[in-house]
C-alpha positions, 0 to 999 in steps of 0.5 A: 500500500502506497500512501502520497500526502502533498508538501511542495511545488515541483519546481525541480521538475520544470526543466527535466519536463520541459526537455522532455517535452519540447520534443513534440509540437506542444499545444499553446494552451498545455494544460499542466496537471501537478501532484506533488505527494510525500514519496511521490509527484506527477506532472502531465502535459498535454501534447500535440504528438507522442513521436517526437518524446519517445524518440527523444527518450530513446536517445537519451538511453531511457528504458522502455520498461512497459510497451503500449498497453491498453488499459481500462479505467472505472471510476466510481462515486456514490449515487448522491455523487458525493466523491465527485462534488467534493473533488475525490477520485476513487479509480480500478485500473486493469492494464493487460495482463497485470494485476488491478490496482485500486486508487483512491484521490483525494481533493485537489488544491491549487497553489502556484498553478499546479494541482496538488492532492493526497494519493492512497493507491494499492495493487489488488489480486482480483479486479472482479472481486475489487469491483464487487466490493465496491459496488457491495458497499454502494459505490457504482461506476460513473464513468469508464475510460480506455487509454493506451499507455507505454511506461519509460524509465529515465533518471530516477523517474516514470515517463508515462506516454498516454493516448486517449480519445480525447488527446495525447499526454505525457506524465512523468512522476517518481521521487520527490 
């Protein structure tokens, strides 16, 4: 079980992101989502082609730890929608053939331009069984969402590369 508990801005972050992303034909508008945790900060951009980084982190000599795998979301709220009113996430991933993982966001909080929030999230054995509890509990799926994700490794941090129908993103988390 991993608990993240938000402390500081990424300000360290800004210029490994920025080589990064650089590489491909950002949108003017990126939108910038951060999450700075206790062992643990995300930072995702928006990005107008996922090419160019990954050619960028293949010359870097980053590790391709995960090819592109397809991974199904479930997002689930009371049925009063109390976890999304309050700005709570609660997540069931699948990825492939790996084990599900259950994650549970709590509400966001802007400072300084980035989003900052408590992540609590833990592999479990059965999503099956995951999502019966959940459901048995009264929470019910409001939302399901596919992605296509490839994982890099690079400098002591996760490269996420992610295709989704609504746009291209490239996460990139690790160590605070």
């Amino acid at each position: 079980c991993k608990t993240n508990f938000a402390r500081r801005a990424p300000e360290k972050w800004s210029a490994f992101a920025s080589m990064l992303v650089k590489a491909s034909n950002r949108n003017k508008r990126c939108s910038v989502l951060c999450e700075m945790a206790f062992e643990e900060i995300e930072v995702k951009f928006y990005v107008r082609a996922l090419g160019p980084i990954a050619d960028r982190l293949d010359r870097l000599g980053a590790e391709l730890e995960r090819p592109r795998l397809l991974e199904v979301n479930l997002r689930f709220d009371l049925p009063d929608a109390s976890l999304g009113r309050s700005d709570r996430v609660l997540r069931l991933r699948k990825s492939g053939g790996e084990a599900a993982r259950l994650t549970y966001k709590g509400p966001g909080e802007q400072r300084g331009g980035v989003r900052i929030r408590e992540e609590i999230e833990f592999t479990v054995g059965d999503g099956a069984a995951a999502r019966a509890f959940l459901e048995a509990l009264g929470f019910q799926v409001v939302t399901t969402y596919e992605k296509y994700r490839r994982i890099y490794a690079f400098a002591g941090r996760h490269i996420m590369l992610d295709e989704l129908p609504f746009g291209l993103f490239v996460e990139i988390e690790g160590e605070s």
